[in-house]
C-alpha positions as CSV (number, residue, x, y, z in Angstrom):
1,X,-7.1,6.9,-22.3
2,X,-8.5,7.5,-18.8
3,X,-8.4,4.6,-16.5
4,X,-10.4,4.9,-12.6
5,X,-8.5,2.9,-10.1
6,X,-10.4,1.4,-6.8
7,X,-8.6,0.7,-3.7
8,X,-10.3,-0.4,-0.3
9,X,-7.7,-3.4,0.3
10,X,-7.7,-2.3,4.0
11,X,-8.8,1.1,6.1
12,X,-8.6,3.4,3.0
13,X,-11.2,3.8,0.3
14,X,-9.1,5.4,-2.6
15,X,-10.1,6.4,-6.0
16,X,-8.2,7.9,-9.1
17,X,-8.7,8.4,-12.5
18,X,-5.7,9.0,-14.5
19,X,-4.9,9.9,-18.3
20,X,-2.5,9.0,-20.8
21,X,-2.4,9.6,-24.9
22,X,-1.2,5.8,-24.6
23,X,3.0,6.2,-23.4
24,X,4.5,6.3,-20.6
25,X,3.7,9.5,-19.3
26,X,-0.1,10.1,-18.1
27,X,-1.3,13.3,-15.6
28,X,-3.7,12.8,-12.6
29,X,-7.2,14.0,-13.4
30,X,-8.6,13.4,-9.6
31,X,-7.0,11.5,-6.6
32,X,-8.9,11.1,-3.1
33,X,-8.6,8.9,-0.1
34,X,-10.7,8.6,2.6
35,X,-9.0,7.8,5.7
36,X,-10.6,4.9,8.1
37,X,-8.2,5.5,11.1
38,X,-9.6,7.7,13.2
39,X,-12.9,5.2,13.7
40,X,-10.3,2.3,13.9
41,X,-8.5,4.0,16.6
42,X,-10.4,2.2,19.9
43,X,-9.7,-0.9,18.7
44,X,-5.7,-0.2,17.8
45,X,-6.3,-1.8,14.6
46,X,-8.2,-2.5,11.7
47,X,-11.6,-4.4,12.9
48,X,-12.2,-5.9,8.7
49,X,-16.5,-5.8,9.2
50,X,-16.4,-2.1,10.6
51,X,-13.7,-1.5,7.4
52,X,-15.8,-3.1,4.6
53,X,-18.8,-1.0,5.9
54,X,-17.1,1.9,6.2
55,X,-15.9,1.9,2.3
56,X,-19.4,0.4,1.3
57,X,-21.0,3.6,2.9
58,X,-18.4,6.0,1.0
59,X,-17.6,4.4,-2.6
60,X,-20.6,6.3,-4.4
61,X,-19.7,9.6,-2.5
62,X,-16.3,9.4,-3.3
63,X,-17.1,8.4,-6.6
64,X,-18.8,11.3,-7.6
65,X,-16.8,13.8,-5.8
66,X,-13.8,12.5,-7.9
67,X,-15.3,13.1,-11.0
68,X,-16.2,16.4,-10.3
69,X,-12.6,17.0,-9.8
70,X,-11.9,15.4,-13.0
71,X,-14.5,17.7,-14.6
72,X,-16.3,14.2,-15.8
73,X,-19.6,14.9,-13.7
74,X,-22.6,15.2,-15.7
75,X,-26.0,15.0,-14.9
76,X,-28.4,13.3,-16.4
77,X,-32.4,15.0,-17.8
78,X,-33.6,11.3,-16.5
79,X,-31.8,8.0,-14.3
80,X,-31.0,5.0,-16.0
81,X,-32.7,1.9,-14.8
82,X,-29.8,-0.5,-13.3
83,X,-29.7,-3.7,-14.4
84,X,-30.9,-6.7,-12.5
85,X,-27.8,-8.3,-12.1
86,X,-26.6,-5.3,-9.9
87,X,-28.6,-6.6,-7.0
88,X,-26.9,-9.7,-7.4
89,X,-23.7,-8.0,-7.0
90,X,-24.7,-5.4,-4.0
91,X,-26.2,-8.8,-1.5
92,X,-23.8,-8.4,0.7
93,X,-23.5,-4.4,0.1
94,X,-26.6,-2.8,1.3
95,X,-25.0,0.4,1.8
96,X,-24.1,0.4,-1.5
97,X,-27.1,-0.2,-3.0
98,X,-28.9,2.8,-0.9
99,X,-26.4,5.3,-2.1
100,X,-25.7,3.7,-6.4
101,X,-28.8,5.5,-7.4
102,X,-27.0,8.9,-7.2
103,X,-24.6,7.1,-9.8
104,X,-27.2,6.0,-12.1
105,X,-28.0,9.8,-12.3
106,X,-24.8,10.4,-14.3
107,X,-24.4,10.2,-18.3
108,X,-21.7,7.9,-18.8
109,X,-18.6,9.7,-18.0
110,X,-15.6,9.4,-20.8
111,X,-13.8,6.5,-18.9
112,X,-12.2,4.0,-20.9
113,X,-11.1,1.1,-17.7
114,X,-11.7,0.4,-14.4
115,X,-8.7,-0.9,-12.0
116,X,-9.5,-2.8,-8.7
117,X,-7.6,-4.5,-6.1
118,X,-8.5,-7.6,-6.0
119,X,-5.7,-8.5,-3.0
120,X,-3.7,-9.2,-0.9
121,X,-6.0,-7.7,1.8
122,X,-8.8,-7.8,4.1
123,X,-11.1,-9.8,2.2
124,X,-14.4,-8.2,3.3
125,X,-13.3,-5.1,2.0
126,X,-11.4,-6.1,-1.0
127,X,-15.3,-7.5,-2.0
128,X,-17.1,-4.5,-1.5
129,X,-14.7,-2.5,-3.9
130,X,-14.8,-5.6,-6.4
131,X,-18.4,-5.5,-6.6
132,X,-18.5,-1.9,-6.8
133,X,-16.2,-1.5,-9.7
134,X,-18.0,-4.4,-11.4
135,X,-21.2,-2.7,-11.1
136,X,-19.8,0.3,-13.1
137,X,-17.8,-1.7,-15.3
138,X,-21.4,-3.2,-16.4
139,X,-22.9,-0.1,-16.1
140,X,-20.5,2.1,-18.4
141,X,-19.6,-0.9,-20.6
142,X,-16.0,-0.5,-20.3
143,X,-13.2,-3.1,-19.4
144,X,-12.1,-4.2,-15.6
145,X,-8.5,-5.3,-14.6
146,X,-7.7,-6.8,-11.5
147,X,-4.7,-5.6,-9.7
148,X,-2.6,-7.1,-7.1
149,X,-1.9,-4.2,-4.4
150,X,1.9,-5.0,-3.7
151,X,2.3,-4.7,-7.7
152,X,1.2,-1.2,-7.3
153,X,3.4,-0.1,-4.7
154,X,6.3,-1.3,-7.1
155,X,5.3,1.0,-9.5
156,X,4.0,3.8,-7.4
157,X,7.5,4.1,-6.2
158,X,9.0,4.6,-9.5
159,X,7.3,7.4,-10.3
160,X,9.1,10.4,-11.9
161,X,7.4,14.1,-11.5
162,X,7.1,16.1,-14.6
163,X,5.0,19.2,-15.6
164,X,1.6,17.4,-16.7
165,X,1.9,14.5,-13.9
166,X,4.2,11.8,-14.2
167,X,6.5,9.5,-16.0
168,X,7.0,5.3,-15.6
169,X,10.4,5.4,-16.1
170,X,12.5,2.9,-17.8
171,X,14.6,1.1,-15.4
172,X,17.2,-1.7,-15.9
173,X,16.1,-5.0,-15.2
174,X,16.6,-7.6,-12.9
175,X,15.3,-5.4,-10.6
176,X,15.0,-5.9,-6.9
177,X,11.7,-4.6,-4.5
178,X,11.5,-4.3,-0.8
179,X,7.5,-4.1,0.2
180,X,7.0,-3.1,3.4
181,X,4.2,-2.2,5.2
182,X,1.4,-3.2,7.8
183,X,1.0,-6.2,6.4
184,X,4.0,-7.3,4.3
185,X,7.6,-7.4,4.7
186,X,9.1,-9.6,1.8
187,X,11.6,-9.1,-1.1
188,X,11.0,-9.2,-5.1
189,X,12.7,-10.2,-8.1
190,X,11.9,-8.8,-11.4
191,X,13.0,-10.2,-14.0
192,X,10.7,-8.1,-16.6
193,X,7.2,-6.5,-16.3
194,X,4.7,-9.2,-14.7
195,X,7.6,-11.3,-14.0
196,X,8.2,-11.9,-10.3
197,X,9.6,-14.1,-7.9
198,X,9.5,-13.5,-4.1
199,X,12.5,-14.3,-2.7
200,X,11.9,-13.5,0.8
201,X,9.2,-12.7,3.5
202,X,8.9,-12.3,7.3
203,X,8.2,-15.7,9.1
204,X,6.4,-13.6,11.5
205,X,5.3,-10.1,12.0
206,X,5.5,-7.1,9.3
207,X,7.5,-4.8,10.1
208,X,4.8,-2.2,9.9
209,X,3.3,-5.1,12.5
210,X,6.1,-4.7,15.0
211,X,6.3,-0.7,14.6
212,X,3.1,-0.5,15.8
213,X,3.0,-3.4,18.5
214,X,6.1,-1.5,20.1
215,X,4.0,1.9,20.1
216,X,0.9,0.1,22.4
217,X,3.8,-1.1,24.6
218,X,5.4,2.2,24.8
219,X,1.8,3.6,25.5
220,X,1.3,5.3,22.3
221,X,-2.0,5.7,20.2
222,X,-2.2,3.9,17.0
223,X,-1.4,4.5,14.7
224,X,1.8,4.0,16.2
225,X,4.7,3.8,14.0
226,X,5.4,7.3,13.0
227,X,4.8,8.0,16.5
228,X,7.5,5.7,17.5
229,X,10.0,6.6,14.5
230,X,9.4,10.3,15.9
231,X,10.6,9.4,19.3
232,X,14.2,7.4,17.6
233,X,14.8,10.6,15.5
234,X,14.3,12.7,18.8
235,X,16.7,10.2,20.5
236,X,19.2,10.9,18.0
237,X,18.9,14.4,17.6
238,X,19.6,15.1,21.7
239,X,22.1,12.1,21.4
240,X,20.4,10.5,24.2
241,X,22.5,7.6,26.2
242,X,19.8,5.8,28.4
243,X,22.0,3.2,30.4
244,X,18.4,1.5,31.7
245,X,17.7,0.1,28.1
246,X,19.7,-2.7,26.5
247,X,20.6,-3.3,23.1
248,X,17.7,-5.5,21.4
249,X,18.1,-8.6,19.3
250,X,18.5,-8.3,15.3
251,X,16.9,-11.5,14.3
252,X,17.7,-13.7,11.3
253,X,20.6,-11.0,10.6
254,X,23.3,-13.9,9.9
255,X,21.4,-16.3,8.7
256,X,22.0,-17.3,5.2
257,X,18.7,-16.6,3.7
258,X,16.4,-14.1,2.8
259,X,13.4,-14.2,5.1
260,X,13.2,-12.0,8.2
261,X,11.3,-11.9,12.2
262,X,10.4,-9.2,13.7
263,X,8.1,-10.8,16.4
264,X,11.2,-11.9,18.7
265,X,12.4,-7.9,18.6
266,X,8.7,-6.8,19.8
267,X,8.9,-9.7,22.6
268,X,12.2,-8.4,23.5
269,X,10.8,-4.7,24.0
270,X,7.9,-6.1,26.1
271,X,10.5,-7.9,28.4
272,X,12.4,-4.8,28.4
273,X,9.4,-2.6,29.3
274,X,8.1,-4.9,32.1
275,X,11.4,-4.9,33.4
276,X,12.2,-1.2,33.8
277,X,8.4,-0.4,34.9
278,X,7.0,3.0,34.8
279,X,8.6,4.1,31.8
280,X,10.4,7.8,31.8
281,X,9.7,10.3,28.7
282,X,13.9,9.6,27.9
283,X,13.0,6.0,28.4
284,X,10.3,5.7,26.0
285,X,12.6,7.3,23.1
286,X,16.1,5.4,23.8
287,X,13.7,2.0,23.3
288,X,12.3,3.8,20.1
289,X,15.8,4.7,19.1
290,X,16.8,1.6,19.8
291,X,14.2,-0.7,17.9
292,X,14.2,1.3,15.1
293,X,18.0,0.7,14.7
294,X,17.8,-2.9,15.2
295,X,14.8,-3.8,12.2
296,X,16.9,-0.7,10.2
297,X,20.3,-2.9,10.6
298,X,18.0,-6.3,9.7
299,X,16.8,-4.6,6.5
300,X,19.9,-3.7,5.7
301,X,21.9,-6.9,6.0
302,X,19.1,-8.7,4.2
303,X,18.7,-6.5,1.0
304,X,22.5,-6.4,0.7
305,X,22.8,-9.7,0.5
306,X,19.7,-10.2,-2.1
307,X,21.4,-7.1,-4.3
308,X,24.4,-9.0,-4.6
309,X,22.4,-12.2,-5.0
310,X,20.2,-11.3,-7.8
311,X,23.1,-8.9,-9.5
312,X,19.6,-6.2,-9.7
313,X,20.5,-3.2,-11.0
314,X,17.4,-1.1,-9.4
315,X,16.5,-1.4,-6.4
316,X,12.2,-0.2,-5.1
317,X,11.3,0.3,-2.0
318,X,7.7,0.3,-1.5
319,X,4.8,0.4,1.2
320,X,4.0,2.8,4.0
321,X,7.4,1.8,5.8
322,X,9.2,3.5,3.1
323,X,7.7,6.9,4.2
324,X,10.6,6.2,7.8
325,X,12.8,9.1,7.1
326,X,15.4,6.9,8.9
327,X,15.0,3.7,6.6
328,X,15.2,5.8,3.8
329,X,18.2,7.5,4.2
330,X,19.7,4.4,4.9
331,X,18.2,2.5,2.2
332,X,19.6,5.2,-0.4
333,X,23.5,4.9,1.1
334,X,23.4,1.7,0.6
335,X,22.5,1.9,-3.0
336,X,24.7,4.9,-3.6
337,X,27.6,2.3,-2.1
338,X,26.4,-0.2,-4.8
339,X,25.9,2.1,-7.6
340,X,22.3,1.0,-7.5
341,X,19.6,3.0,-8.9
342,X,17.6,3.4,-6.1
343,X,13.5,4.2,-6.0
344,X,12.0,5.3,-2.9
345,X,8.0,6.7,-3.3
346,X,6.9,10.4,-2.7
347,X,5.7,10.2,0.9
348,X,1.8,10.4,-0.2
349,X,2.5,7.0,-2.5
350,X,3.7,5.0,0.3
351,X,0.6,4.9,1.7
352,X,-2.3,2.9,0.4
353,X,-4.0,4.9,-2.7
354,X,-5.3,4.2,-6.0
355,X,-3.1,5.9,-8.1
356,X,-1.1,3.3,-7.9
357,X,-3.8,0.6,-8.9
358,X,-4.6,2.5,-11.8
359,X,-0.8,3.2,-13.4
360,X,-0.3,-0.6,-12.7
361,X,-3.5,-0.8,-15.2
362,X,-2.0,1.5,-17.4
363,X,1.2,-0.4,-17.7
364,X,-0.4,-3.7,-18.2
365,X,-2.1,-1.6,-21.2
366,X,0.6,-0.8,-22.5
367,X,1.7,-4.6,-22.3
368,X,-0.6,-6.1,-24.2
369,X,-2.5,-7.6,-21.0
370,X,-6.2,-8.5,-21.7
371,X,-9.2,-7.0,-18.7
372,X,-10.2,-10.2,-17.1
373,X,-14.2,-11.1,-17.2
374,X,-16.0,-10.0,-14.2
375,X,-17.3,-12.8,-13.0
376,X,-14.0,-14.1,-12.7
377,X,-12.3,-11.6,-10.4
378,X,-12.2,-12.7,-7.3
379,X,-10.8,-11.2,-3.6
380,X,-8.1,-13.5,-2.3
381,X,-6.9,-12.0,0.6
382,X,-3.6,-13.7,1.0
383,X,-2.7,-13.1,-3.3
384,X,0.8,-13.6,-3.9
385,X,2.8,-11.3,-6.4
386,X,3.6,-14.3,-8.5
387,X,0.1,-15.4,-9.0
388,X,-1.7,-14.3,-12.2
């Protein structure tokens, strides 16, 4: 079975296509990602029009260069006429529709599903990869699943290597997931596959959120977080003591829930940085040393308490946060402390891409889960994990 995944949830416009003889094991026939960030980088963010035009302009190319790596590109003696309805779908995609006669060019190519994210995301471009994967779902005759993104980090993080590809593992249920990212900060409960209950959330910013609203005040270019998690690991490497910064608020650490804030920690930088001024080089990474610390000791305190809430007996961490060398590490004691099977992503699956959307496919495959009909998937930008 070969499933091609669709990703454009935010500033990335991802495409896999994956194979499996049906079990648990499957091997990556093609895997690109076209990165948005460098034409995102004057605003310091993700502007959603310029990021749904951006993937509308690049589907099709990235389409077809990822089945020539699959070695499923084949030409055609004469196009196929598309059908009328794919006008319908492409309204609001006119790049789209000046580049899917390249596709029409191509015999069908020996695809059996299509996987798309359907959200949480930027809904602009969440549509313009639903009505793209629609469009060849109609034109190749083959079945569509929806996917909810934070479902696929879960299972992009569990990932095992082996010499075709990789393995979904079976791991022990209840099972616990920290998602963190850009966008998301919250915590998961599985109880079984498709079964989940959040069970907490930021209030406020993402963590990825604060990472990077610390790097603009520290004067660094976004994307900032690695840039700013690069300055804490310098801190600590020279064992820097910077008597001009103060130790930094961990927010909602005592409290007797799950949920987290990061905005208050970002506000207290910005204090911190108006105070002192003209910030210093050994300035700039005692604040990164210490911010990083503070949301590393908040993470901490939270998921301990929810592992010995929820008695889980794995424990994911998922998103681009998980790529922080320093959350990791930490993240793995304190599973090794539990005797917690931990899962933490390769570093190129914390990041968005569609592998993940199209193993999360394959598992719900292997499920029993029905495709939905097309006309009934939807973007829905703010799509909780629980929601079906």
């Amino acid at each position: 079975m070969r499933i091609l995944g669709i990703e454009t949830s935010c500033d990335e416009t991802a495409l896999s296509i994956i194979e499996s003889d049906g079990g648990s094991s499957f091997s990556v026939l093609a895997n690109t990602v076209l990165s948005q960030i460098d034409i995102h980088k004057e605003y310091g963010g993700v502007f959603p029009l310029i990021a749904k035009r951006e993937h509308a302009k690049a589907l099709t190319p990235l389409l077809l260069e990822t089945l020539q790596k699959a070695n499923l590109y084949v030409e055609k003696s004469s196009p196929s006429l598309a059908p009328q309805s794919l006008s319908n779908l492409f309204v609001q995609e006119p790049e789209l529709i000046e580049t899917f006669d390249s596709i029409l060019l191509l015999e069908k190519p020996a695809i059996d599903a299509i996987a798309v994210t359907n959200g949480p995301g930027l809904e602009p471009a969440l549509w313009v990869g639903i009505n793209f994967a629609k469009a060849l779902a109609e034109l190749w005759n083959v079945p569509l699943y929806p996917i909810n993104h934070m479902e696929g980090h879960i299972f992009a993080s569990v990932l095992e290597k082996n010499a075709a590809g990789y393995t979904i593992p079976t791991f022990s249920f209840p099972a616990l997931a920290l998602l963190i990212s850009g966008g998301h900060t919250e915590l998961v409960h599985i109880e079984k596959f498709g079964a989940y209950t959040k069970i907490g959330e930021t209030r406020d910013d993402a963590i990825g959120e604060a990472f990077d609203k610390v790097a603009r005040l520290l004067g660094l270019a976004y994307p900032g977080g690695p840039k700013v998690s690069k300055l804490a690991a310098e801190a600590r490497a020279e064992g820097l003591i910077n008597a001009r910064v103060e130790k930094l608020p961990r927010p909602m650490i005592h409290s007797q829930d799950l949920d987290f804030s990061f905005s208050g920690i970002k506000t207290a930088v910005l204090y911190m940085t108006q105070k002192l001024g003209d910030l210093s080089a050994e300035d700039k990474k005692a604040i990164a040393r210490e911010f990083e610390d503070a949301v590393t000791e908040v993470l901490i305190s939270k998921c301990k308490r929810a592992l010995e809430e929820t008695h889980a007996q794995t424990f994911i961490i998922g998103g681009g946060v998980s790529a922080n060398t320093y959350i990791r590490a930490h993240m793995q004691t304190l599973c090794d402390e539990r005797g917690v099977k931990a899962y933490i992503p390769e570093r190129h699956l914390s990041t968005d891409n569609a592998l993940m959307i199209s193993i999360t496919a394959l598992l719900k495959v292997m499920h029993g889960v029905l495709p939905t009909q097309r006309e009934h998937i939807r973007a829905q930008g703010r799509l909780a994990l629980e929601e079906k």
